[in-house]
C-alpha positions as CSV (number, residue, x, y, z in Angstrom):
1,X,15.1,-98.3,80.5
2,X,17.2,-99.1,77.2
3,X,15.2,-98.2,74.3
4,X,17.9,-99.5,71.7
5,X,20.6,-101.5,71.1
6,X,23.1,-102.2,68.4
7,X,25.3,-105.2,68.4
8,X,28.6,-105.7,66.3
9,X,27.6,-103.3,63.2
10,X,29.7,-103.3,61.0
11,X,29.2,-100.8,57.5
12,X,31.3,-99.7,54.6
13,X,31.2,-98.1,51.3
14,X,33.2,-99.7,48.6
15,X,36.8,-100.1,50.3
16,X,36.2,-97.8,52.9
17,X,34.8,-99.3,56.7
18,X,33.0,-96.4,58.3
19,X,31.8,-98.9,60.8
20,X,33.7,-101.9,62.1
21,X,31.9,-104.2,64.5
22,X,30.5,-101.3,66.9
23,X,28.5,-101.9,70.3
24,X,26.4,-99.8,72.2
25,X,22.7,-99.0,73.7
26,X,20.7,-95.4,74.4
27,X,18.8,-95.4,77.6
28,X,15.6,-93.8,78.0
29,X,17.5,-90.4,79.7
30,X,20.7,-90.2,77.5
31,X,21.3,-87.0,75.9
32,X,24.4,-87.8,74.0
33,X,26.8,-86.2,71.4
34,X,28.6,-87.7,68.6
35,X,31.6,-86.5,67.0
36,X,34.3,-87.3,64.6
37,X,36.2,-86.1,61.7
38,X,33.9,-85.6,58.6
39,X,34.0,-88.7,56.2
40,X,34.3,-91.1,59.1
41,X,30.5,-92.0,59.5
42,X,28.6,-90.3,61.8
43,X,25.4,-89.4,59.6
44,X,25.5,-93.4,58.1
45,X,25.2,-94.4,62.0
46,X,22.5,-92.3,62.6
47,X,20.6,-93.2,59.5
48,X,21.3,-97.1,60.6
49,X,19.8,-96.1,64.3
50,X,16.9,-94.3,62.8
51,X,15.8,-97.4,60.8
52,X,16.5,-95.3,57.0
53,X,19.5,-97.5,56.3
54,X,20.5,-101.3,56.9
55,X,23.7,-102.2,58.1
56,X,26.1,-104.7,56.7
57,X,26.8,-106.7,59.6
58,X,25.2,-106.9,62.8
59,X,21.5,-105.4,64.2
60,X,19.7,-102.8,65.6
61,X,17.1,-104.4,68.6
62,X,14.2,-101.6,69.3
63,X,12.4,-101.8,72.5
64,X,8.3,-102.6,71.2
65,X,6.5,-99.5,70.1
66,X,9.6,-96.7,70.0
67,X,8.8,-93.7,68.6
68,X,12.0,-91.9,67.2
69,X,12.4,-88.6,64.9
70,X,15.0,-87.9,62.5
71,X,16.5,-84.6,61.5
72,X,18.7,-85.2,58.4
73,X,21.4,-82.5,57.2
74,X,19.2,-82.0,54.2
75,X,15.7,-82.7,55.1
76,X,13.1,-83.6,52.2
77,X,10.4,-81.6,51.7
78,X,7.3,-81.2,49.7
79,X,6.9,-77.8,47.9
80,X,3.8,-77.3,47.6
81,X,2.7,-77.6,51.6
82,X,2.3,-74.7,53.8
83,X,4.8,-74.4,56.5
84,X,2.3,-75.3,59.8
85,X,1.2,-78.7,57.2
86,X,4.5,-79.7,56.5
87,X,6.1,-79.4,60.9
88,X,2.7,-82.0,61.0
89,X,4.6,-84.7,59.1
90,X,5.2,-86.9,62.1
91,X,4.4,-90.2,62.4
92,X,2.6,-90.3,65.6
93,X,-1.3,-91.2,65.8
94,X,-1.4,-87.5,67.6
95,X,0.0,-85.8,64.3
96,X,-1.9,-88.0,61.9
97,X,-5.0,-86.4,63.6
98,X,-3.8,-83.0,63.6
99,X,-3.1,-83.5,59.8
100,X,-6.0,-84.5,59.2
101,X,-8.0,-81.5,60.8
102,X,-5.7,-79.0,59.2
103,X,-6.6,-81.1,55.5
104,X,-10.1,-80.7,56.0
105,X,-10.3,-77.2,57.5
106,X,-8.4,-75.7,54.4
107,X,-10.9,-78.0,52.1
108,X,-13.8,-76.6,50.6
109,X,-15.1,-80.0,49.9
110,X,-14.8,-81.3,53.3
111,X,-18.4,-81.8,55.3
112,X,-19.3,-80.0,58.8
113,X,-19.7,-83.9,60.1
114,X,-16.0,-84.5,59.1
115,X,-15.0,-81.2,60.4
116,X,-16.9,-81.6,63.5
117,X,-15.5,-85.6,64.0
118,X,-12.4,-84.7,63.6
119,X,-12.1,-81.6,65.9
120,X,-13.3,-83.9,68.6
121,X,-11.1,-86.1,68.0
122,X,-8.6,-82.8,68.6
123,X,-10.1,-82.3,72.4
124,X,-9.8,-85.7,72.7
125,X,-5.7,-85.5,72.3
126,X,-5.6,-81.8,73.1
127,X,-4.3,-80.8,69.9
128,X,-4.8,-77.5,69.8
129,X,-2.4,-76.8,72.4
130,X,-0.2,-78.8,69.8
131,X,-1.0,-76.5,67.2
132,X,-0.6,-73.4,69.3
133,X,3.2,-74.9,70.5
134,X,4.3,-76.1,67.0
135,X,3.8,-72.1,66.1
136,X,5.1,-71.1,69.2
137,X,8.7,-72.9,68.4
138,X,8.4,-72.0,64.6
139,X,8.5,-68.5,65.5
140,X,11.3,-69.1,68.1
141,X,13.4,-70.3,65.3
142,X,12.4,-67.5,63.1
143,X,9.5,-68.9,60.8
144,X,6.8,-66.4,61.2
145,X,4.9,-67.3,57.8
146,X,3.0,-70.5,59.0
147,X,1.0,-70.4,55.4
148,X,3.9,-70.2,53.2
149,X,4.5,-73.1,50.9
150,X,7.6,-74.3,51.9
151,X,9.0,-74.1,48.0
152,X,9.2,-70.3,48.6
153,X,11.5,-70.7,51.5
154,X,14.8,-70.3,52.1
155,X,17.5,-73.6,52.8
156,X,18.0,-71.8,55.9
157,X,14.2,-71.3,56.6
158,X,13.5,-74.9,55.3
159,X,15.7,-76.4,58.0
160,X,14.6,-74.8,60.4
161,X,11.0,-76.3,59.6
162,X,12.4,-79.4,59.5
163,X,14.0,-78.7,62.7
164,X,10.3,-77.6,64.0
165,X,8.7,-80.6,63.2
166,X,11.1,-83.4,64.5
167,X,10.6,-81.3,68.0
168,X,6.9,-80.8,67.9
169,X,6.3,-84.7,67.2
170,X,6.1,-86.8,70.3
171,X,9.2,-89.2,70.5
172,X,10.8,-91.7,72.7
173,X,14.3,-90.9,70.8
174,X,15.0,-87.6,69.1
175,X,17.7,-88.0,66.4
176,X,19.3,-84.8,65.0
177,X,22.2,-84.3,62.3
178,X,24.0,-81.0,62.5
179,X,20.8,-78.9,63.8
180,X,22.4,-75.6,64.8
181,X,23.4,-75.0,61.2
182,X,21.9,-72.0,59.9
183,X,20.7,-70.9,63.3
184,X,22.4,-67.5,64.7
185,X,23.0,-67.4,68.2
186,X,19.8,-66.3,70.0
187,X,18.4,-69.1,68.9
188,X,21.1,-71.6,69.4
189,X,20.8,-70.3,72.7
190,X,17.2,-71.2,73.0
191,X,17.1,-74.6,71.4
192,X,19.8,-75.4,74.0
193,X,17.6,-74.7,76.7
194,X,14.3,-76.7,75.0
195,X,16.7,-80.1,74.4
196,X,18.3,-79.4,78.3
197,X,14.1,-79.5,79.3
198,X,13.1,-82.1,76.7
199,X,12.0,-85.8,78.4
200,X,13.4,-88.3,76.3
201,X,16.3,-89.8,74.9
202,X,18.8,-87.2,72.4
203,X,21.1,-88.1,69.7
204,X,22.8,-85.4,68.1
205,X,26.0,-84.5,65.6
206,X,27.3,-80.9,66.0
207,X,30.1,-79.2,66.1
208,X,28.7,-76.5,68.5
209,X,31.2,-77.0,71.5
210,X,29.2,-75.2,73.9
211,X,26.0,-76.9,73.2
212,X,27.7,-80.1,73.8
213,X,28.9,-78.8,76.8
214,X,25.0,-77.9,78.1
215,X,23.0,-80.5,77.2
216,X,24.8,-84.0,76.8
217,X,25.8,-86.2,79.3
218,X,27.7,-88.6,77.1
219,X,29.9,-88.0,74.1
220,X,30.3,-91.5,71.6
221,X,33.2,-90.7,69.5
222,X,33.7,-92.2,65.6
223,X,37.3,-93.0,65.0
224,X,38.4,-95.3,62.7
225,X,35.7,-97.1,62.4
226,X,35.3,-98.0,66.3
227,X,33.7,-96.2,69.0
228,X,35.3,-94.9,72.0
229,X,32.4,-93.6,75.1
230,X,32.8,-90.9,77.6
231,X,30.3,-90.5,80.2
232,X,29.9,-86.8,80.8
233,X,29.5,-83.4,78.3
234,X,32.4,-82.0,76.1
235,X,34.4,-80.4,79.1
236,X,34.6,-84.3,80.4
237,X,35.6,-85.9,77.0
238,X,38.4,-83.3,76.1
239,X,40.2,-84.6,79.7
240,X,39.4,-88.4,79.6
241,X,40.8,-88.2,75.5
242,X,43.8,-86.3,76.7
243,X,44.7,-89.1,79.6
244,X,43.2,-91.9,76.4
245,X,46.1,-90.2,74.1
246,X,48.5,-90.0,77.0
247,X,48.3,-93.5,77.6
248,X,48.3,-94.5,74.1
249,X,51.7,-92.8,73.2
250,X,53.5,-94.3,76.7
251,X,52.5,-97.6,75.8
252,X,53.4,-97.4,71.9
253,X,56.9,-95.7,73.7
254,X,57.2,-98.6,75.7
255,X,56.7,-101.0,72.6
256,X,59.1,-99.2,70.5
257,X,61.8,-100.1,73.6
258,X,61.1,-103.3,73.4
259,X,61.1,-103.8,69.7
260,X,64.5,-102.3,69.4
261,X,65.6,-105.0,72.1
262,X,63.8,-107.9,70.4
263,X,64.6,-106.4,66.8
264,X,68.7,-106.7,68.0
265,X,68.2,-110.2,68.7
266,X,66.5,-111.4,66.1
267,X,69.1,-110.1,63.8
268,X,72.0,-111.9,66.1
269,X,70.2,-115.1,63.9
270,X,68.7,-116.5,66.9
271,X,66.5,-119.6,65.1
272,X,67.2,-122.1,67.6
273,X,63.6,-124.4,67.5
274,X,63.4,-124.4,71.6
275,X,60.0,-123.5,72.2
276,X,60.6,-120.2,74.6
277,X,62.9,-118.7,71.4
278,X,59.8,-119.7,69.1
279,X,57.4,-117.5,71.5
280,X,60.2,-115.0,71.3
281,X,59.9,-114.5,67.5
282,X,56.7,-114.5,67.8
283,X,56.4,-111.7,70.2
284,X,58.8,-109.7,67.9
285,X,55.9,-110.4,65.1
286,X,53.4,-109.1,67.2
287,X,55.1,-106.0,68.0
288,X,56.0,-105.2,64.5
289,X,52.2,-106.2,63.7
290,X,50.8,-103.2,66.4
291,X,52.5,-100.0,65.8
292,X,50.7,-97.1,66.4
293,X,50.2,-93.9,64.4
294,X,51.6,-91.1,66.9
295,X,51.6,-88.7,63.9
296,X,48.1,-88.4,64.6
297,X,48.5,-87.0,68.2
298,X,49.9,-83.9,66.6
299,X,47.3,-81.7,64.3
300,X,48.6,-78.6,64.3
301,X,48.9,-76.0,61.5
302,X,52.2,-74.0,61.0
303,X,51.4,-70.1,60.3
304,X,52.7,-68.7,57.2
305,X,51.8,-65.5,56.0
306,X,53.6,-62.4,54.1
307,X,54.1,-58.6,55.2
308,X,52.0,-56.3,56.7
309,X,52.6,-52.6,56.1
310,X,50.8,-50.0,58.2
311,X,47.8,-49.6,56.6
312,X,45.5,-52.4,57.0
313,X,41.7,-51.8,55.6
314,X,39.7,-48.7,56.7
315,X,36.1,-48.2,56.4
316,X,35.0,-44.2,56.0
317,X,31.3,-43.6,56.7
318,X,29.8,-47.0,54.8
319,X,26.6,-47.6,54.0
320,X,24.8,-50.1,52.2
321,X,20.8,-50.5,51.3
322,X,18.8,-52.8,48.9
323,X,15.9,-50.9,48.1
324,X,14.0,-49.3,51.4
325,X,16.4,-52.2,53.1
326,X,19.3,-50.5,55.2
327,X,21.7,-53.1,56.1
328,X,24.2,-50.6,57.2
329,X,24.2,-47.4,57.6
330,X,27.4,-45.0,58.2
331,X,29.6,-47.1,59.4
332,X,33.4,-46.7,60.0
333,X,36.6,-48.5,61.5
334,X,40.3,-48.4,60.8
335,X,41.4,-52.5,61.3
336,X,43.8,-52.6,63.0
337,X,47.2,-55.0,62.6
338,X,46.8,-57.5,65.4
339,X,42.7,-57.5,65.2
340,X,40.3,-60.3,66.1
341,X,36.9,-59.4,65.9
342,X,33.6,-61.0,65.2
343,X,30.8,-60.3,63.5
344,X,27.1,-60.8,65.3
345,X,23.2,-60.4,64.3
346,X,20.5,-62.3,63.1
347,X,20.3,-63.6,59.6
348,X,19.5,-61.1,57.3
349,X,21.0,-58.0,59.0
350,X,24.3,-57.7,56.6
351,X,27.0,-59.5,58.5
352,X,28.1,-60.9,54.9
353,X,27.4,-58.2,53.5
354,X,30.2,-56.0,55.9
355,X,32.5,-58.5,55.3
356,X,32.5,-58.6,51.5
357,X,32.7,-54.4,51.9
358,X,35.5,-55.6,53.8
359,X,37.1,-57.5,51.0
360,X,36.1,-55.1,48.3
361,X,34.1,-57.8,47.1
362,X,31.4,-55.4,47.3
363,X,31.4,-51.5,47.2
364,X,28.6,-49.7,49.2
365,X,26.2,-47.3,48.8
366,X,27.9,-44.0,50.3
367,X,31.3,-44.1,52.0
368,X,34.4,-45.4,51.1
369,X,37.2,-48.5,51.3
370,X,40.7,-48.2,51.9
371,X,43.1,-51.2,51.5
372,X,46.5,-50.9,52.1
373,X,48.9,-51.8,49.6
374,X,50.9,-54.7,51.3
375,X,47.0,-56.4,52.1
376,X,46.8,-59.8,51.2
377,X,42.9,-61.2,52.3
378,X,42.2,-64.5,52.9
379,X,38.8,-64.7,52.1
380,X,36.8,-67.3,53.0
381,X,33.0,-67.4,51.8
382,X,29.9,-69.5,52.7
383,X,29.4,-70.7,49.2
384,X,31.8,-72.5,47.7
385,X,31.1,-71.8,43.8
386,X,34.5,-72.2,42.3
387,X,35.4,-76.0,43.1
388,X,35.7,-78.0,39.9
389,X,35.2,-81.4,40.9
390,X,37.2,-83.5,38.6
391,X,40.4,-81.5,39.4
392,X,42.4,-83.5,42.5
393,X,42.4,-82.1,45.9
394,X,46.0,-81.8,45.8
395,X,46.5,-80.0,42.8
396,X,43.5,-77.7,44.2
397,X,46.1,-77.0,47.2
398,X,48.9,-76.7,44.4
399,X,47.0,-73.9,42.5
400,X,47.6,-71.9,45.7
401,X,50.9,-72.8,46.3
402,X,53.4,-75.9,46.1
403,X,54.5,-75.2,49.8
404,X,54.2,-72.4,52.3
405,X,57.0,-71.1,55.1
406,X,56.0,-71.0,58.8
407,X,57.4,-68.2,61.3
408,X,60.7,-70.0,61.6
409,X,61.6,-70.4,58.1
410,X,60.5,-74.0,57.8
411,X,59.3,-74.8,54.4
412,X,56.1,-77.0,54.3
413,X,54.6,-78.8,50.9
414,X,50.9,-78.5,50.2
415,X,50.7,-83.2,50.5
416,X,52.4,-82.5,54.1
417,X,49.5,-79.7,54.5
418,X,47.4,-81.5,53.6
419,X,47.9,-84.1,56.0
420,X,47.6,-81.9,59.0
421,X,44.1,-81.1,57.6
422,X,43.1,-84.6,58.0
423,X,43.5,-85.5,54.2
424,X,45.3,-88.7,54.4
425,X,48.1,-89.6,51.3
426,X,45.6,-91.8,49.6
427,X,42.7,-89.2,49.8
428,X,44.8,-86.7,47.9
429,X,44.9,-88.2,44.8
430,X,41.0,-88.4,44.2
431,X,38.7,-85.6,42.2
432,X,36.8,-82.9,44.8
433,X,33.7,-84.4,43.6
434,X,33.9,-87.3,45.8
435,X,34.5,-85.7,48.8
436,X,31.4,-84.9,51.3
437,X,30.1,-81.1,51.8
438,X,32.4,-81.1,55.3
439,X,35.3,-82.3,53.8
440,X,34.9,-79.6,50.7
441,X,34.5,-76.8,53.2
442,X,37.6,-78.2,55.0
443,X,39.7,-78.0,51.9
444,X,38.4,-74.5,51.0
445,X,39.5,-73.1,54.3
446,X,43.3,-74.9,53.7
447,X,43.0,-73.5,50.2
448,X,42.3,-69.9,51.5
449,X,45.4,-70.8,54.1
450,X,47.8,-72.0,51.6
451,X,47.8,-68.7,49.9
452,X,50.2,-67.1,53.0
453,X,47.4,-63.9,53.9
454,X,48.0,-61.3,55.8
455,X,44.7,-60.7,56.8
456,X,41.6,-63.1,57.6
457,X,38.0,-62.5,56.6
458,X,36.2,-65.6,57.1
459,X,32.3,-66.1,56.8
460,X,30.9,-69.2,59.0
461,X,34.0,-71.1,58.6
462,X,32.3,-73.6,61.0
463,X,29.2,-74.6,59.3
464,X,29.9,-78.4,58.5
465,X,33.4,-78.4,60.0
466,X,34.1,-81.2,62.3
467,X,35.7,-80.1,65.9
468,X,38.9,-81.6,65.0
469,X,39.3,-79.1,62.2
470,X,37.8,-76.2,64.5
471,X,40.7,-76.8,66.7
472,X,42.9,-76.8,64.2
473,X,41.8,-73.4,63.0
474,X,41.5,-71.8,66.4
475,X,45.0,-72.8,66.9
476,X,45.9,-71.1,63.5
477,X,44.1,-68.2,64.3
478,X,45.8,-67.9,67.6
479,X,49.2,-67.8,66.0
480,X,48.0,-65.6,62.9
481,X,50.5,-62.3,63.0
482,X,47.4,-60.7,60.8
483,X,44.3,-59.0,61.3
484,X,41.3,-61.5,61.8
485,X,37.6,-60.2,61.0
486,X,35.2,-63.5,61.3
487,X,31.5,-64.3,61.4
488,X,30.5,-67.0,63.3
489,X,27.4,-68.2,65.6
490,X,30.0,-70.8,66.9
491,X,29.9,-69.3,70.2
492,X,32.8,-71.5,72.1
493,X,35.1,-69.9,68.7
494,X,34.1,-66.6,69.6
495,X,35.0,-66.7,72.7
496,X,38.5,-68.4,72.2
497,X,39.2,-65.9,69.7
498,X,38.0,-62.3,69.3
499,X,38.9,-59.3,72.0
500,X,36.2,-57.3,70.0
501,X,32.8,-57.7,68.8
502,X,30.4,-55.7,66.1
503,X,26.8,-56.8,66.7
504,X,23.9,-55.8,63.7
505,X,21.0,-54.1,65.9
506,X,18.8,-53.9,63.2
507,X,17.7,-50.6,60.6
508,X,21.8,-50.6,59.7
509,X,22.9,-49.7,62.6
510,X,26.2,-51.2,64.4
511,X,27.1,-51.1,67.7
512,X,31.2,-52.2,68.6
513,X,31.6,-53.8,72.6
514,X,35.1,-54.5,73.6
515,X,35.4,-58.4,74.9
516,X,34.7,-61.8,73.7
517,X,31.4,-63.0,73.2
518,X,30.9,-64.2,76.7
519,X,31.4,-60.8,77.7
520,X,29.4,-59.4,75.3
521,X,26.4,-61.3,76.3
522,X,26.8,-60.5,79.9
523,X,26.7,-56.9,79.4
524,X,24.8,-56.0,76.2
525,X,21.2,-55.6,77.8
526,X,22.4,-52.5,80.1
527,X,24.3,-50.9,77.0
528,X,22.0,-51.4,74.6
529,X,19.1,-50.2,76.7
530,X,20.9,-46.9,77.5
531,X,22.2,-46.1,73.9
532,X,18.4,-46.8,72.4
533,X,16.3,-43.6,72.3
534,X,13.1,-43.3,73.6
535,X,10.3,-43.0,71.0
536,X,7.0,-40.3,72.1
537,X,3.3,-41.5,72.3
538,X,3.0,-39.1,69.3
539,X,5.8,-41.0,67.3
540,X,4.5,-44.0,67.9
541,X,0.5,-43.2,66.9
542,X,2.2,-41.8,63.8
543,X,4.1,-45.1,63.1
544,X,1.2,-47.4,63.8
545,X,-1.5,-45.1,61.6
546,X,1.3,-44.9,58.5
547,X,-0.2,-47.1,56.0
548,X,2.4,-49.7,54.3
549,X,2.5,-49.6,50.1
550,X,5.0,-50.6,47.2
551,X,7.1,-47.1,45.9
552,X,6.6,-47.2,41.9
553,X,10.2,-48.6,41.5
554,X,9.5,-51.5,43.9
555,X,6.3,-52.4,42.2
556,X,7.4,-52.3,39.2
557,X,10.7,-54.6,40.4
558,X,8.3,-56.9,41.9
559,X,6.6,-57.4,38.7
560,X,9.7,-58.9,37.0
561,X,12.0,-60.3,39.6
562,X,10.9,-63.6,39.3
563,X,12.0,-63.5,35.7
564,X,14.6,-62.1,36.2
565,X,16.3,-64.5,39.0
566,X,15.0,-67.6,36.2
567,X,16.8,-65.5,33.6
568,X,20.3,-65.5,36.0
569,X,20.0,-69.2,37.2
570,X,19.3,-69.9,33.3
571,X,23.2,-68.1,32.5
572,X,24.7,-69.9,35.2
573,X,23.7,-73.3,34.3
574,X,25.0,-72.5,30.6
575,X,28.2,-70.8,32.1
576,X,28.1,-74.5,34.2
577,X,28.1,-76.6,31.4
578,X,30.5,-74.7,29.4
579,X,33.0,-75.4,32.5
580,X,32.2,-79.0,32.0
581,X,33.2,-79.0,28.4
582,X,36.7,-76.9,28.4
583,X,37.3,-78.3,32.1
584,X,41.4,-78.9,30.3
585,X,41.0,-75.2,29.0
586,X,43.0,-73.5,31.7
587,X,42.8,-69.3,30.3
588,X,39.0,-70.0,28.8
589,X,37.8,-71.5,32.2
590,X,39.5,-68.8,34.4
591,X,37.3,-66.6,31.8
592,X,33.9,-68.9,32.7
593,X,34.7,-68.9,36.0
594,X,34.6,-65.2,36.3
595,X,31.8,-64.6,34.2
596,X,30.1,-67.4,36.7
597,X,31.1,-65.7,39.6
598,X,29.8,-62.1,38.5
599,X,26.1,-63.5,37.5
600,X,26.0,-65.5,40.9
601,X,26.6,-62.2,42.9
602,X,23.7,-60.8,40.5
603,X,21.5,-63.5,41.7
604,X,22.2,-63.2,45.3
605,X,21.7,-59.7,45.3
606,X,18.4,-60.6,43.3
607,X,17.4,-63.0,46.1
608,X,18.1,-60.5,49.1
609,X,15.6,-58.1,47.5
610,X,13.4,-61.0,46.6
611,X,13.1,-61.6,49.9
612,X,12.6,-58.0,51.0
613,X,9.8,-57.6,48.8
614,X,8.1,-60.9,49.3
615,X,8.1,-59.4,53.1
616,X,7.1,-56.1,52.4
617,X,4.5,-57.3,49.9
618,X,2.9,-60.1,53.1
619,X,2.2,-56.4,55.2
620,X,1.3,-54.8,52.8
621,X,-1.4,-57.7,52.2
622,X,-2.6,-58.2,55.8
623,X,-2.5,-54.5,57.2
């Protein structure tokens, strides 16, 4: 059964057509994938399909009564509701009722009759097993506190409740924009198999290759404004494009041949007014008129980076802790030169946190960092703090260099650069503020490129990247002479890249496996259950009669950090508006931009124990 259709849309933004004249319907059973370079549209289409936006030409046709749920990239939420109130936001008669209940439960106001109506009306629509599965996939994806107000969350955590509620709610067409953001991969892993069980139609944007792979059966892709179908999962679409492009460049081939021969003719001066040589010119017309771009079929990055002595980074014994926290505990490994490895754990555990000790971004607790001498890091964060968005995005690339050599002495500028990141000539020119969060991240990563390292250290490069850009950076990274040390939940990257993986067990402990992620998976369960030691029946009557409580020092830092993260945020919106006003000021806003950069490391180190405590603070509470 079609649920929607959308006939000749057409949508743009000031000059730019995102959308030109596009066709297509979504059957009651399609689970399909969109993709396309960041900038090109793909969130506006799925705004226009969700009913939030209008298109410019053109109409979306709904069959009567659909029921669809939207998952934007940056949900809204109201701060004050608890976490279980706000995954009941739906639209559905169903959730309006189990709103209700849960309003008049938690008021002291409400009468027993209302109570009483109302939880009939639950048996009636069997809403409590509702309730008890909307808690059962909020602590699948990690959101344990279903009575937090959701200001006190996380943006990670808040996602993920957003994420929570557009599953939960009943729907005829489930809509999501980027969902495995912010997700590590246990529970990518079981979100892919809820969608592959899921009834219903599925729209989704992601760049998560493998979860393209296992649960779409059609891939739409946004180019240029027009859409081109393939009816199958990622695997299907990277062949059917291949024999597209192949067929593409034969027949543009072909024209070029014949242009030359019509091109020789025409300048011969043949203007005789005989019909057939009037349809000759104009065939020459139309053959000048349809040239295509074959630069385009070519994306590859050239590798440039300087020497590498003998010593690359070595980590002696390392530990770090934030309080009773232990994020890693004596830890040690000699990188070696021709190194990929990744980085793997849940959120929280301190795979950032390695990787800045890594950079010497950040020095631990006990042990120590060596760096060799001819290192040059590329380091490549999750927050991008240091953008000024007025400066141009090529003379952001410039900062970092006006050109950089590839492996056979070929000397590349940072416009040609530039263009092989899919920054087009006329993008170049305008201030970083107008580009979207993907397209920032994008430039970062060529920024962190452009500056020829010797060794990689990159921190979810994929978060918000398009899958033309990942396979741009695989390829890099496949080519890279250097040491490589990334941390990633993209799980198809993993496996293209690394030989070796670290994986965060928890209490700071570490545990290396040699192998990609694929084999890591595979294997970990009998490795992991053999290295774990086996805890006595007196052990654990000791653990569960050991009563939780605040040390002095934490209680008193739980006192004031509330104050004190206001006081940080407070310095960096000053330091932020000093930027602003000596924005020509090259030496003072290298001075700000330090200064910014110290305080924000303050504040996230202020927020990790923030967190910590809130935690510790809930058991200590409820035990």
């Amino acid at each position: 059964m079609i649920l929607l259709n959308l006939e000749n849309v057409s949508k743009a933004y000031t000059e730019k057509t995102l959308l030109n004249n596009i066709s297509f319907g979504i059957m009651d059973n399609d689970k399909i994938g969109l993709i396309g370079v960041n900038g090109t549209g793909k969130t506006t289409l799925l705004r226009i399909i969700s009913g939030i936006e209008e298109p410019d030409e053109g109409r979306v046709i709904k069959t009567n009564n659909i029921n669809v749920e939207y998952l934007p990239q940056n949900p809204d939420f109201e701060a004050n509701a608890r976490v279980i109130e706000q995954v009941f936001k739906g639209n559905s008669q169903n959730m309006k009722i189990i709103r209700e209940y849960e309003e008049a439960v938690n008021n002291p106001n409400a009468s027993k009759e209302k109570i009483i109506s109302l939880a009939q009306r639950m048996d009636e629509i069997n809403g409590w097993e509702l309730e008890s599965e909307a808690k059962n996939v909020l602590t699948k994806l990690g959101v344990n506190r279903f009575d937090e107000l959701v200001g006190n969350l996380s943006g990670g955590q808040k996602k993920r409740v957003a994420l929570a509620s557009v599953l939960i709610n009943t729907s005829d067409l489930l809509i999501l924009d980027e969902p495995t953001n912010h997700l590590d991969n246990e529970t990518i892993s079981w979100l892919e198999e809820y969608l592959k069980q899921r009834k219903g139609a599925l729209l989704m944007v992601t760049h998560d290759r493998y979860f393209l792979d296992r649960v779409v059966n059609q891939i739409i892709e946004l180019d240029g404004g027009n859409l081109y179908s393939y009816k199958g999962n990622y695997s299907y679409y990277l062949e059917k494009k291949a024999e597209r492009e192949e067929a593409i460049i034969a027949s543009e081939l072909k024209r070029r041949n014949l242009y030359k021969k019509e091109l020789a003719w025409i300048k011969r001066g043949a203007r005789a007014r005989t019909t057939k040589q009037k349809a000759r010119i104009q065939r020459f017309n139309e053959l000048e008129e349809s040239a295509v771009d074959l630069s385009k079929q070519n994306m590859e990055i050239s590798v440039a980076s300087s020497r590498l002595g003998k010593k690359i980074i070595e980590l002696h014994d390392v530990s770090k802790s934030y309080g009773d926290l232990t994020l890693i505990k004596d830890f040690s490994y000699t990188l070696l030169r021709d190194d990929r490895v990744g980085i793997l754990g849940p959120n929280g555990f301190g795979k950032s946190t390695l990787l800045k000790i890594f950079a010497g971004k950040l020095e631990p607790d006990k042990g120590n960092v060596e760096i060799g001498e001819t290192v040059k890091i590329g380091y490549f964060s999750q927050e991008i703090t240091e953008m000024n968005k007025n400066q141009r995005v090529i003379d952001y690339i410039k900062d970092a260099g006006e050109y950089v050599i590839t492996a056979d002495g070929t000397k590349i500028t940072a416009a040609q650069m530039l263009e092989k990141f899919l920054f087009p000539p006329d993008l170049q020119w305008n201030p970083i503020g107008k580009l979207s969060g993907g397209e920032k991240r994008r430039l970062h990563l060529l920024r962190v490129l452009m500056e020829a390292p010797n060794v990689l250290l990159l921190d979810e490069p994929t978060n918000d990247l398009d899958i033309q850009t990942l396979t741009i950076l695989e390829d890099y990274i496949e080519e890279f002479p250097g040491a490589v040390v990334i941390v990633s939940h993209d799980r198809y990257l993993l496996d293209k890249i690394v030989d070796k993986v670290f994986v965060f067990e928890g209490n700071g402990n570490i545990v290396g496996y040699t192998g990609n992620y694929s084999y890591f998976t595979e294997n970990k369960k009998d490795e992991i259950i053999e290295e774990k030691p086996k805890e006595t029946k007196m052990e654990k009557k000791r653990e569960q009669n050991k009563k939780l409580k605040f040390s002095y020092n934490e209680q008193r830092e739980w006192e004031t950090i509330d104050e004190d993260i206001a006081k940080l945020e407070e310095k960096i919106a000053i330091i932020e508006k000093e930027m602003e006003a000596v924005a020509s000021q090259y030496t003072k806003l290298e001075e700000l931009m330090i200064q910014k950069q110290e305080f924000e490391q303050q504040l996230e180190e202020k927020m990790e124990r923030w967190v910590y405590l809130s935690e510790l603070q809930e058991k200590i509470k409820n035990q």
